[in-house]
C-alpha positions in Angstrom: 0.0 0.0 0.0 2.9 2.8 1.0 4.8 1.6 -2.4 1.6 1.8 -4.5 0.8 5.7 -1.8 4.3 7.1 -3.1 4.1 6.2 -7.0 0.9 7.6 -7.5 2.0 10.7 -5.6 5.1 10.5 -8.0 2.6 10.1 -11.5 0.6 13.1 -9.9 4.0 14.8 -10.3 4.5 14.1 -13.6 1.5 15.7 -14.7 3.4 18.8 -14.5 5.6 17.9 -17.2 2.8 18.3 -19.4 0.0 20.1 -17.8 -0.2 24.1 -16.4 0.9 24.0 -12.5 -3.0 25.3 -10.9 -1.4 26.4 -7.7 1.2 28.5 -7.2 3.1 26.3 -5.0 2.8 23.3 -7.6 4.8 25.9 -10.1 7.5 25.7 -8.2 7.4 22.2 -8.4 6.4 22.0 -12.1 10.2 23.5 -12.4 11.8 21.0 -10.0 9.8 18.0 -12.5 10.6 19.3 -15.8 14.3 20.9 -15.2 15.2 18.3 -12.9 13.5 15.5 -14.3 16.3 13.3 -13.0 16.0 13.4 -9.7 12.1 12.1 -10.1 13.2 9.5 -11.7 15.3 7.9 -9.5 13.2 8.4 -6.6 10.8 6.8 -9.0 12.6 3.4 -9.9 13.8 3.3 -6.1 9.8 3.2 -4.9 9.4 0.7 -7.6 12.0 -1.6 -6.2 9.9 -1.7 -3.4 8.4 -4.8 -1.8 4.4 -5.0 -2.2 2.5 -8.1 -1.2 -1.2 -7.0 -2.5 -0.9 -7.9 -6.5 -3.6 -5.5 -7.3 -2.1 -2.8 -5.8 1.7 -3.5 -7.4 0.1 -4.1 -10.5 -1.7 -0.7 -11.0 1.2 0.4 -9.0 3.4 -1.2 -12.1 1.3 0.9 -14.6 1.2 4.2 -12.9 5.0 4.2 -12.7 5.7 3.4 -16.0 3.2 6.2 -17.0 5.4 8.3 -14.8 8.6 7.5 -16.2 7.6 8.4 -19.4 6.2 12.2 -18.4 9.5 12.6 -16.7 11.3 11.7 -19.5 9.3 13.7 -22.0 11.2 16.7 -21.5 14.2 15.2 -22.4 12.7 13.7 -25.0 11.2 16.8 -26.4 14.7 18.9 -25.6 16.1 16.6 -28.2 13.8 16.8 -30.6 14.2 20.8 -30.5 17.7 20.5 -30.6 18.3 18.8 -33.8 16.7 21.7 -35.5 17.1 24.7 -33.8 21.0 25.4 -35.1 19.2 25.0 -39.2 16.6 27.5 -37.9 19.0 30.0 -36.3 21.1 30.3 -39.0 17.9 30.6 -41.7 16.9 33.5 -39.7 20.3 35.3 -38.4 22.7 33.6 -41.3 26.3 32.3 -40.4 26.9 34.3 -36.9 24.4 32.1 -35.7 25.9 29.1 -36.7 27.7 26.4 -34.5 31.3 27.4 -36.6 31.1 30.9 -35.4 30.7 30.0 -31.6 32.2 26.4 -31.2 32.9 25.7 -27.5 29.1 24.7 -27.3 28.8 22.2 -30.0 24.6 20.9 -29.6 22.3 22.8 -28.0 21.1 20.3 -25.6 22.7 16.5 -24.6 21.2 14.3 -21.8 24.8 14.0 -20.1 25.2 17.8 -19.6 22.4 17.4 -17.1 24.5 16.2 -14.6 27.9 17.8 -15.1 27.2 21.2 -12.6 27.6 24.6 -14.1 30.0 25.3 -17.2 32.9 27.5 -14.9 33.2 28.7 -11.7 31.1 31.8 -10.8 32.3 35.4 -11.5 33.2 38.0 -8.9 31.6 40.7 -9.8 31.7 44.3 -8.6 28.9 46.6 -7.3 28.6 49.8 -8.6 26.2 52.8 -7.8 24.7 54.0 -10.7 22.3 55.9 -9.6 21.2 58.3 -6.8 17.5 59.4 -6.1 16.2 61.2 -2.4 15.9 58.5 -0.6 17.0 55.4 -2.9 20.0 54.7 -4.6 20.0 52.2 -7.3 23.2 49.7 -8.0 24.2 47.1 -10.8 26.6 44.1 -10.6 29.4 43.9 -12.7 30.6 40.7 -14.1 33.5 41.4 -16.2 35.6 39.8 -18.5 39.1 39.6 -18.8 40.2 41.7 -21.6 42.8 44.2 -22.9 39.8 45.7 -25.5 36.3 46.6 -25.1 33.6 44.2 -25.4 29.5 44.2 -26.0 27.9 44.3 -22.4 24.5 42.4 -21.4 22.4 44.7 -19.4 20.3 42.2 -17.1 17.0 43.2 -15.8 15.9 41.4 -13.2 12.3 39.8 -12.5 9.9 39.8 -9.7 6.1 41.5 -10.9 7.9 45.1 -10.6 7.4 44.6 -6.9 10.0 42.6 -5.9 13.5 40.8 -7.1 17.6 42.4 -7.3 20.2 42.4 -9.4 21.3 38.9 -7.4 18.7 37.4 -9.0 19.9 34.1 -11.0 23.4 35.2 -11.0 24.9 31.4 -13.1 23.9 33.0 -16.6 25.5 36.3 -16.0 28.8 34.3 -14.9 28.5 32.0 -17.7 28.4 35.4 -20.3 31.0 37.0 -18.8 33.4 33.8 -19.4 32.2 33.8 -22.8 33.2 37.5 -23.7 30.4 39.8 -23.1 30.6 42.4 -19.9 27.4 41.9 -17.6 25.7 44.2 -15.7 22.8 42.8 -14.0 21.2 46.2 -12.4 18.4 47.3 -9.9 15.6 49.3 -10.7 12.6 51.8 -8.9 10.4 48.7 -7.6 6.5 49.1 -7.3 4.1 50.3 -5.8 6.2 53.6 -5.0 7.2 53.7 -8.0 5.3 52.7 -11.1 6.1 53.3 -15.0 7.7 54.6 -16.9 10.2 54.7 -13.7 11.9 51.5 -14.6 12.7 52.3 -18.4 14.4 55.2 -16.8 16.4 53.8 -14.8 17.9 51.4 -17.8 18.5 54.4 -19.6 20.4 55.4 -16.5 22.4 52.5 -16.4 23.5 52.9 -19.9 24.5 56.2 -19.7 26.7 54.9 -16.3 27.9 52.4 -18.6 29.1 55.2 -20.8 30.5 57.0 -19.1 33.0 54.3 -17.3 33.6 52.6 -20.3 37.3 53.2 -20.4 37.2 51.4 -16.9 34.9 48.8 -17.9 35.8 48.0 -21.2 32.4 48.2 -22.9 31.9 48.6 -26.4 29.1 51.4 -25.9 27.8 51.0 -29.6 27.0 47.5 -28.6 25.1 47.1 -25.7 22.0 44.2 -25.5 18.7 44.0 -22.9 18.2 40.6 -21.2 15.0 40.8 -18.8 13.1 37.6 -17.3 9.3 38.3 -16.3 8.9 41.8 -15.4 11.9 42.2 -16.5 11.3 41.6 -20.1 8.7 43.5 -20.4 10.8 46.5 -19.2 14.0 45.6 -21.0 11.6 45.1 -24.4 10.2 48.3 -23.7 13.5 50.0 -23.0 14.5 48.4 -26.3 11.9 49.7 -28.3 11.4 53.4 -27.1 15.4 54.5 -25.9 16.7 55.2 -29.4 20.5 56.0 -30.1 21.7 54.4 -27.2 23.6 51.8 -29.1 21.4 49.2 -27.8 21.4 46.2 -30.8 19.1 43.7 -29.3 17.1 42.7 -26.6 15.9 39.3 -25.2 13.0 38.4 -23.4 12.5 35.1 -20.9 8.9 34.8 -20.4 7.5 38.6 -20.8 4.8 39.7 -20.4 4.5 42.0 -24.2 0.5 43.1 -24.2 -0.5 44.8 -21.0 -3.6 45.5 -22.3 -4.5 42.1 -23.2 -2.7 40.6 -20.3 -5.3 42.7 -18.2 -8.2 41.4 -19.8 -7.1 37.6 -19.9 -5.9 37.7 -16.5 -3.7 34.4 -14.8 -5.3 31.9 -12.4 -5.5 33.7 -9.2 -4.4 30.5 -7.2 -0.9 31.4 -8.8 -1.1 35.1 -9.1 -3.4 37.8 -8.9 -1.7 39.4 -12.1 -4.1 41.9 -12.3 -3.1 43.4 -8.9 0.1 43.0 -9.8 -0.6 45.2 -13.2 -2.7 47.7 -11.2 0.1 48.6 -8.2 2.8 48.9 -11.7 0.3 51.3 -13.6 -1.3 53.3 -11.0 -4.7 51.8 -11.3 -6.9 49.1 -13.7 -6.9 49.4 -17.5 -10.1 51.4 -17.3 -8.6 54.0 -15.0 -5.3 54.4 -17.0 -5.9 53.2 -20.4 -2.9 55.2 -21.8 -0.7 53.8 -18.9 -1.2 50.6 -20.3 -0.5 50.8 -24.0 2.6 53.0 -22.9 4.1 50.2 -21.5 3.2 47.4 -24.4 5.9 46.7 -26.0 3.9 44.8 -28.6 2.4 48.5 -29.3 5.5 50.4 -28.8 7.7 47.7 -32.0 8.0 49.4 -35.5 10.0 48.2 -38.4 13.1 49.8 -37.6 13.2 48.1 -33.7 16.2 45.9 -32.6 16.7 42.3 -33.0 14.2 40.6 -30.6 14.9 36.9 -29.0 11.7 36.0 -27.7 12.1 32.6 -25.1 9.1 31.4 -23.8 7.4 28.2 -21.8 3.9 27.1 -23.3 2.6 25.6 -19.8 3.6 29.7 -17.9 1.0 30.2 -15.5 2.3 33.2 -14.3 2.9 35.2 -17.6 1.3 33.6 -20.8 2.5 32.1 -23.4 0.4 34.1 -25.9 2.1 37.3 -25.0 5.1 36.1 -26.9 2.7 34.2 -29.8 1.5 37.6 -30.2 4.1 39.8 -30.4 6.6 37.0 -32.6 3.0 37.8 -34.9 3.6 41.4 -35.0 7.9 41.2 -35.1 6.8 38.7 -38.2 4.5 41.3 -39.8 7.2 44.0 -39.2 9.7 42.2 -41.0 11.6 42.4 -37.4 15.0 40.2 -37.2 13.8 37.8 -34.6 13.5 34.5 -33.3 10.9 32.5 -30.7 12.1 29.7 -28.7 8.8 28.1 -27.6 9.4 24.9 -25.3 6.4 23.1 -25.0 7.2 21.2 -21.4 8.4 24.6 -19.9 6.9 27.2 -17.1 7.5 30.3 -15.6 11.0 30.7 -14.5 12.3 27.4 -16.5 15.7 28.4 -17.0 16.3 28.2 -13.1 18.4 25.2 -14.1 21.2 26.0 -16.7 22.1 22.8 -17.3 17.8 21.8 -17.3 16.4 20.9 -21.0 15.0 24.4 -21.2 18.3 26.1 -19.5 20.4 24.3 -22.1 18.2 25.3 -25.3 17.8 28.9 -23.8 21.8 29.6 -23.2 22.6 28.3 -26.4 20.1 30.3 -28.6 21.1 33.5 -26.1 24.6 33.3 -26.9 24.3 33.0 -31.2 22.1 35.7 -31.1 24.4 37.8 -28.7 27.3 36.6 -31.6 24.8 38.1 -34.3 23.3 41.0 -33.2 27.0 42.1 -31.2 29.1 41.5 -34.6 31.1 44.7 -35.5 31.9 43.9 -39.4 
């Protein structure tokens, strides 16, 4: 009875490989089941070793693992199956700088083994600087910088957190992982909500880049070639910043899960067991859609795009509970009717927050489409 208790406990887990997380505490663990699939699995198989004397109950027991196993495995499976395309599709859309020649240390964008060999590198220190001073807040980045006798392109990280929350600390392995490929990070703080409420954190990018600037001797940054990487919140405000700061010598942007159509993102609201995302909208605009209409199409970025906006690198979950999936269908729609370089990396498995894991089947598909478009769009011919 306990073996046959703990496997179907196990299959209820491996739902979430495949089905939207309807709490938000069963989120979190929809990332633990598809990112670190492995660990399910051998809990799995060791329950499964168990003794059972009822043959009913081992039986059905029997079934329900081997259903389990397989959900486990299906983001593997799927990882792979996204993987032996996605270096053809990068390089139809962004030509030979996307292509596995021009940026060889990482040879296929995902491999089952890779999974279980830790972080690429030891994490990099990183310096704290003050970039900005307002009464009664000052605002800092983090610096991770590479080693270098020239100047090099520099990833401005915005972090996420529903524009309430979150700091530049906020999943620091990607910013290390950058910096040890050749690109200066600077992962930065911004105004946070309720206090403060949009535009407020556009301005505070466009701080950063002009602190950027202005220590770029000291910091060895290329200042015509700077690129916007926000997760969540985070993307919304580094798309937005993308597409409104002009001659900043910003020459893409990327967005992890971001929210892209406030307005529609108000009316379709998320399930308020994970998040009251309309709450969250109303304390970042100053009030609901119909109090602030203008507030809200100010800070869509899918309204804000025209034809002569940056490279865009749209990455994006289909089972997000917390920001839809269809804000990035609909802006890739609008980027495609634009004619606007781009690409969307849609993982089927994934949920909010899925490249927790770098070395997960979404953090391994994710880096590696990060870093060719960072070799494309940071290319000075």
């Amino acid at each position: 009875m306990v073996r046959f208790i703990l496997i179907f406990l196990l299959f209820l887990a491996s739902l979430l490989a495949v089905f939207p997380a309807p709490t938000y505490h069963l989120w979190i663990l929809a990332i633990l089941v598809t990112e670190f699939s492995y660990i399910f699995i051998v809990v799995l198989l060791i329950v499964f070793l168990l003794k059972s004397r009822n043959i009913w109950y081992k039986k059905v027991g029997n079934l329900f693992a081997l259903i389990a196993l397989m959900l486990f495995l299906s983001p593997v499976f799927r990882a792979e199956r996204i993987a032996s395309k996605l270096p053809g599709q990068l390089a139809a859309t962004f030509g030979n700088r996307a292509s596995n020649l021009e940026v060889p240390h990482l040879k296929t964008p995902f491999s089952f083994f890779s999974m279980f060999s830790g972080i690429d590198g030891k994490a990099v220190p990183f310096q704290t600087f003050t970039y900005k001073t307002y009464p009664g807040i000052s605002l800092s980045l983090d610096f991770y910088p590479v080693k270098t006798a020239s100047k090099k392109p520099c990833v401005i990280v915005v972090h996420g957190g529903s524009w309430s929350g979150g700091d530049d600390k906020q999943l620091p392995e990607l910013n290390s992982y950058l910096s040890r490929r050749g690109y200066q990070v600077a992962s930065i703080d911004y105004r946070l909500a309720p206090e403060y409420q949009n535009p407020s954190p556009v301005e505070d990018v466009k701080s950063a880049i002009s602190y950027l600037k202005a220590n770029a001797e000291k910091l060895q940054i290329d200042t015509n070639n700077f690129v916007l990487l926000g997760r969540s919140a985070g993307a919304q405000i580094a798309l937005l910043a993308a597409y409104t700061l002009k001659n900043e010598g910003i020459k893409g942007v990327i967005s992890y899960y971001g929210p892209a159509d406030m307005i529609w993102g108000y009316a379709v609201p998320s399930n308020p067991l994970v998040l009251n995302s309309r709450q969250v909208m109303e304390d970042y605009l100053g009030g609901t859609y119909q109090q602030v209409p203008v507030r809200y199409a100010a800070s869509s970025p899918i309204l804000q795009v025209d034809a002569q906006s940056v490279p865009t690198l749209l990455i994006h979950g289909k089972n997000d509970v917390l920001v839809s999936y269809q804000h990035s269908v609909r802006l890739n729609a609008k980027l495609n009717q634009l004619k606007v370089k781009h690409f969307f990396l849609s993982l089927p498995w994934a949920t909010h927050g899925c490249d927790y894991n770098l070395n997960g089947p979404s953090g391994q598909l994710a880096t590696y489409t990060v870093e060719r478009f960072l070799n494309v769009v940071t290319f000075v011919k």
